[in-house]
N, C-alpha and C positions, 0 to 999 in steps of 0.2 A: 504494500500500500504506500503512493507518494504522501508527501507531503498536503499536509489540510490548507485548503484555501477558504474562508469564509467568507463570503457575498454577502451582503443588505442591499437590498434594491425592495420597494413597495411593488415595483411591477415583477412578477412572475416572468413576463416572454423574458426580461433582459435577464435574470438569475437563470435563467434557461441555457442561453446564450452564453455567458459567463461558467456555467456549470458543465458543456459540452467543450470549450475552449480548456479548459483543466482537465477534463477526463482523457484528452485526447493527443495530452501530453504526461499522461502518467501521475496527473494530481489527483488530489481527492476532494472534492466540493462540498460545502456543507453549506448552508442556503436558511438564511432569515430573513423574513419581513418589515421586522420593528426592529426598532434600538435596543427595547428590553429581550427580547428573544436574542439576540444577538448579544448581549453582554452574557446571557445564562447560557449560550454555544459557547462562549470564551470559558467560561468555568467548567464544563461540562468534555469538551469536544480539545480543549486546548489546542488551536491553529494556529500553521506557524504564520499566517498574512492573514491581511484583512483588507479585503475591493470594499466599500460603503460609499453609500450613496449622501451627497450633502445633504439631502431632504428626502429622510424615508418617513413615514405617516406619521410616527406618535415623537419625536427627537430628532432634532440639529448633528447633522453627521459630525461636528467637531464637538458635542457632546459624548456620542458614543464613541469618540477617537478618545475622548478625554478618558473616560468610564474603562473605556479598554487598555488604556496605556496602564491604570491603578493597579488593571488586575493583570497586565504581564507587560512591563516597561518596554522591554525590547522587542514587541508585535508592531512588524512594521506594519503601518498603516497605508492604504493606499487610497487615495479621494477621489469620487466623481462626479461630475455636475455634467448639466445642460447648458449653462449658463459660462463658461469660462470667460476668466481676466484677470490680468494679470496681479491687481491688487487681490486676489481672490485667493492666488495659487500662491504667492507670496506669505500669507497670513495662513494659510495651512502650511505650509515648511515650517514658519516660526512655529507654531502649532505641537508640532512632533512629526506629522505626516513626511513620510518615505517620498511618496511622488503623487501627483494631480493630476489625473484623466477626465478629457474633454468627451461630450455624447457626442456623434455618436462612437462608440466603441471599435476598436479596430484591430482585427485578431491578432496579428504580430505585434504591434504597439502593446498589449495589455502581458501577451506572455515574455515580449521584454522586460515590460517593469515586472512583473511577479515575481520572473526569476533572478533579477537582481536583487530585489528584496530578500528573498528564501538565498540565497548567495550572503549579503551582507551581515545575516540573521547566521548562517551558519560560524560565519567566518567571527563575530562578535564574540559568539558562546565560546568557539574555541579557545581563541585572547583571555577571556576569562577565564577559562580552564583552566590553561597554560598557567597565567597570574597566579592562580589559587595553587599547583600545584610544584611551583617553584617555591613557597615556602615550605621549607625541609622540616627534619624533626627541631631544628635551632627553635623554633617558637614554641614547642611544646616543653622543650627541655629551659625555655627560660622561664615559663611558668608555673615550672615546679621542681626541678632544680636539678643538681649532677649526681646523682648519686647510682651506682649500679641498680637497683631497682628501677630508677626512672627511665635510663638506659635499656633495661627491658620491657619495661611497659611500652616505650617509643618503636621497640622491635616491632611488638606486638601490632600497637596499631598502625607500623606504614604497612605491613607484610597484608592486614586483613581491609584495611583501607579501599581498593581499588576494587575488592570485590565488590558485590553485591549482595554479602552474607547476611543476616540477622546477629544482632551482637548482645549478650549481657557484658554490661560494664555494671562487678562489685566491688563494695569497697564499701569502709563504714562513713558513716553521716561527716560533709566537709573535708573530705582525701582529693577529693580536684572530679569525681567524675563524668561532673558535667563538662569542665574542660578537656578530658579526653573524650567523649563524645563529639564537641565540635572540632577537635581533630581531627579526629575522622570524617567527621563531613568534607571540611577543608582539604583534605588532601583525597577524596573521592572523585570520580569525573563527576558529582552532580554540585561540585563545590559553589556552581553558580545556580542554581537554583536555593530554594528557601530551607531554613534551620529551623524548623517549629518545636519549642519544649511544650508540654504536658507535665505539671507535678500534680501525681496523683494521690499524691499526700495533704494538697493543698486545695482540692476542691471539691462541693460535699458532693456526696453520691447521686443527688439529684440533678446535679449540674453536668456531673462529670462526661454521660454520653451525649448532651447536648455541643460540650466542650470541643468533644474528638469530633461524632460525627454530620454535625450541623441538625438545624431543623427547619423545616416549611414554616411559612407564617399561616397562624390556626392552629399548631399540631397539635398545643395546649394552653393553656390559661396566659396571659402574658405572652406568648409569641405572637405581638404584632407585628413582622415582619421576618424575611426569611433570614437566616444566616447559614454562613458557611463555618465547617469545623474544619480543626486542625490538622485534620488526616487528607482533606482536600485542599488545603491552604496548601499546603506540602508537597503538593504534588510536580512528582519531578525531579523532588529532595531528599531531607532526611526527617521521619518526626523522633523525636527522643520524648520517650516514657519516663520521667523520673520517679524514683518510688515507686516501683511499677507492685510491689505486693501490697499495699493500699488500694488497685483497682478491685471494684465488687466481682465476683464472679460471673455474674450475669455481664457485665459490660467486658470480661475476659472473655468469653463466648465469642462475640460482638466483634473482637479483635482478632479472633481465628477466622474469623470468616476475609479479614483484609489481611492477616497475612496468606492465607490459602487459596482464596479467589481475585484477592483484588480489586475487591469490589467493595462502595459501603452505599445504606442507603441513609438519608437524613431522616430526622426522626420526624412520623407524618409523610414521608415520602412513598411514593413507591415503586418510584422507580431506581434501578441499581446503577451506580458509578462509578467508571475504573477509575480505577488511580495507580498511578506508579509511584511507588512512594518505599522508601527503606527505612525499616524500624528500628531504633538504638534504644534499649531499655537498661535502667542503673536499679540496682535495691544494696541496702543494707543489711539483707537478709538471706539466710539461705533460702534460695526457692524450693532446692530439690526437698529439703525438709519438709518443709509446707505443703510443697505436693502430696506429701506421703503423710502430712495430716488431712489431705482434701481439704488446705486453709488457703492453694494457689492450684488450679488447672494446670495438673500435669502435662496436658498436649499443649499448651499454649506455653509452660517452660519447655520441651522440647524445640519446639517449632521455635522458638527464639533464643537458643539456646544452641545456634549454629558456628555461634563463636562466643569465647569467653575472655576475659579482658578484668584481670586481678589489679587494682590499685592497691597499694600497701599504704596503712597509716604512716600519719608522719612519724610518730617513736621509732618505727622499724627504719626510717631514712635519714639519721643520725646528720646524714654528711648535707641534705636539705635546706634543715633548720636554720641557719646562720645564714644563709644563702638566699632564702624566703625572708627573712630576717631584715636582710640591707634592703632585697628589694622594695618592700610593702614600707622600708625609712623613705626609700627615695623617693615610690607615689605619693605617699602621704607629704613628704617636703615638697612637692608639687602644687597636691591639692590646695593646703594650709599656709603655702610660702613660706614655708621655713628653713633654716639651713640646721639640721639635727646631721652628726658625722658619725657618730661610733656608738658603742656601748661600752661602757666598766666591764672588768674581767669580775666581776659578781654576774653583772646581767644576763654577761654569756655562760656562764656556769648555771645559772638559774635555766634559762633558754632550752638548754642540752641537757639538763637533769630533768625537766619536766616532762608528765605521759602523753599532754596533749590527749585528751578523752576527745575535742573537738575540730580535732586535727591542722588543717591550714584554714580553715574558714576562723577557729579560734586562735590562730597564731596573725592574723590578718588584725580582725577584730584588737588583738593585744597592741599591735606594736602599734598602731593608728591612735590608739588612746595616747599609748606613751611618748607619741610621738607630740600628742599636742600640750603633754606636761611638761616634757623639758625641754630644756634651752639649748645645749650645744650636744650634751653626752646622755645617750637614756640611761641611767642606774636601775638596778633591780627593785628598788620601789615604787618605779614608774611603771613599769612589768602590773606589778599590783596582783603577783603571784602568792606575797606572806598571806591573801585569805584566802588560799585554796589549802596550803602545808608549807607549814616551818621545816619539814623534814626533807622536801625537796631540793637538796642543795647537792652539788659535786661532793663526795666524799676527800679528804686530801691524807694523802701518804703520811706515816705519821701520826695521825689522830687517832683519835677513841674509838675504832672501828665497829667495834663489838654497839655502839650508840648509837648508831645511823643507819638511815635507811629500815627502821626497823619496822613489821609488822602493821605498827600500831599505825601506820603514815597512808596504809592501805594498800601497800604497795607487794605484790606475790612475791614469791622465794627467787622466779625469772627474772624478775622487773629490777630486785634486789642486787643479784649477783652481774646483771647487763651494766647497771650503774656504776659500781664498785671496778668493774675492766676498764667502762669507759675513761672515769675518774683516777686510775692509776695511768691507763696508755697516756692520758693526757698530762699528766704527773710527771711522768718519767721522761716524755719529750718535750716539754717545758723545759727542765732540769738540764737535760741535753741539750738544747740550743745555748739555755745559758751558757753551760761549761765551754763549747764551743764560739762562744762570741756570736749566735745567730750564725753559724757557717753549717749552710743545709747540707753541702755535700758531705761535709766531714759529719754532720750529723747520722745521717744518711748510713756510713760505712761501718759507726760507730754502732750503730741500733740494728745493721746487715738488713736492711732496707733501700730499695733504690730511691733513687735523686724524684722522681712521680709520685713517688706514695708517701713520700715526706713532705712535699708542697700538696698533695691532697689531704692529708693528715691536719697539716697549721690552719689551712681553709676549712676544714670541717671543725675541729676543737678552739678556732678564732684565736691565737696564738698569735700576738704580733712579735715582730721581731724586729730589731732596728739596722740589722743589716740587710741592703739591697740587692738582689740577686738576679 
């Protein structure tokens, strides 16, 4: 099947005419009356052109030129009247229109503009592609930082990226998963079409299938008017489920039907609507569990469960923290104009001691406050960590070991003995640089570690040192 060409003409012989000129070069015609039938073919039928006539019966063709740029910007438009001149054709170019045909109609003249249009339309999307697909993992690794885990998770999503799989993205509440989601859209070929979230966490049950799948105006009390849902907005794209074990089961149902057929219908509708559209769903939960309490649709975790996409909290990404840290100083010194440079070697010890229950959404949230308390240096009581535990503190070589970290701070026997390495490694290469005068190589030879993993080591434990290297 060619490419869609959609016609508005109020007269029938000339949609006729226009419909035989496209068949007969391998297009596909799809033919409206009015202006409103033809804005609901553009959501419906999505054409890649648009012939309109400047005066179809119920609307101003540069009304429905308008109406239809909203719902897909880059639909070149193509104008025709009875009437041509040249201020006419002028004011449709400024307009947005592609090109201006004069009645009566002339079969090589209209299938030249067509196909330049469907040519320029191609060649646009591509450019965007292209754009969206030169940024590399570099953007995903600057918004959540170096650490080998992140490194993996970016494996992860360029290698599933370019498919057209189904993806869970887990991870607990604020680990970034929404920003790997729109990585993956970005680096997909539909990077140019639309990103529509759904948190299904966030909207009540009774809204929720109104949300996804639109509804007729009538279908119920309060639907004065029609609208479109997210799973048709999307079309073309990607939509992302957030929270997806919060959707009711009945509207899980509802979602099998659009990932296995394709189709959804609005609610009061009754008629079925493709759509091409790739699903990215996140939870915080195990699904397969749920499943196996019939608390989540088994077949709907299968069927979306084509690929899987692990985010590790931040405790587990050690080397992160500090990294997340400068950066969310530097937005915030933006937002609030401030010039904040560093932190106290408390604040960093605080920083790297702490579980983070709330991962980088709460490490964000943190340094933004603190950022708007101090002045040149954030210290650990700008943190404003002493009301969560006084026990969260680096352990330091030497002290009262057997005191810290203990039990009572809430912290597992894991949590304990993770802190206690960390807090010594970084002890003992502290201690080293000193003895060394900050000389990383000889650091480095001294500790039988290379010259890389000693400059990853002072960047993740925040270790300044005053020699240059």
């Amino acid at each position: 099947m060619g490419s869609k060409i959609l016609i508005v003409d109020g007269t029938k012989e000339i949609c006729a005419v226009l419909s035989e000129y496209m068949e007969h070069e391998g297009l596909t015609p799809v033919v409206a009356h009015t202006g409103e039938a033809a804005l609901e073919k553009i959501r419906s039928e999505h054409p890649d052109a648009l012939i309109v006539d400047l005066k179809p019966p119920d609307m101003d063709g540069m009304q429905i030129m308008k109406g239809a740029k909203a719902l897909d910007e880059d639909l070149p438009v193509i104008l025709v009247t009875g009437f041509p001149e040249i201020r006419g054709a002028v004011a449709a170019m400024r307009a947005g229109a592609h090109d201006y045909l004069a009645k009566p109609l002339k079969h090589h003249e209209v299938l030249r503009v067509v196909f330049r249009a469907l040519n320029e339309r191609a060649l646009k999307r591509k450019l965007r592609r292209l754009s969206c697909q030169i940024q590399d993992e570099s953007s995903l690794r600057e918004s959540m930082g170096p650490s080998d885990a992140v490194s993996r998770l970016i494996s992860d999503v360029t290698r599933v990226a370019k498919t057209n799989f189904s993806i869970l993205i887990l991870g607990e509440t604020g680990s970034g998963k929404e920003v790997v989601a729109h990585a993956i859209h970005q680096l997909s070929p539909r990077c140019e079409a639309p990103f529509m979230v759904v948190d299904c966490g966030a909207i009540p049950e009774t809204l929720l299938e109104s949300e996804l799948f639109g509804h007729e105006k009538g279908a119920y009390t309060g639907a004065d008017k029609q609208k479109i849902g997210k799973i048709e907005m999307a079309q073309g794209g990607t939509l992302f489920l957030d929270e997806i074990s919060n959707m009711p089961l009945g509207s899980q149902a509802k979602l099998l039907r659009v990932l296995q057929e394709k189709t959804i219908y609005r609610i009061g509708g009754a008629q079925p609507i493709s759509v091409d559209v790739r699903v990215l769903a996140a939870s915080n939960q195990d699904l397969h569990r749920l499943g196996e309490s019939d608390l989540f649709r088994r077949d709907v975790y299968f069927r979306l469960n084509e690929f899987t996409i692990w985010v590790s909290p931040l405790r587990e990404r050690q080397e992160d923290i500090l990294y997340l840290a400068k950066r969310f100083v530097d937005l915030t010194n933006l937002e609030l104009q401030k010039n904040v440079k560093s932190f106290t070697q408390s604040a960093v010890d605080a920083l790297l001691s702490y579980n983070w229950p709330g991962n980088v959404r709460q490490l964000r949230s943190m340094i933004r406050r603190a950022v708007l308390l101090a002045d040149d240096i954030i210290a650990e009581h700008h943190l404003g960590m002493e009301r969560v535990s006084h026990k969260q503190t680096l352990p330091r070589l030497g002290g009262d070991q057997e005191t810290q970290d203990t039990p009572q701070g809430g912290l597992s026997l894991k949590e304990i003995k993770h802190r206690k390495i960390v807090a010594m490694e970084r002890e003992i290469l502290a201690h080293v640089l000193r003895e060394t005068a900050g000389n990383k190589a000889k650091a480095a030879r001294l500790l039988h570690i290379d010259y890389k993993t000693i400059h990853s080591k002072i960047r993740q434990y925040g270790i300044i040192t005053d020699r240059k290297e």
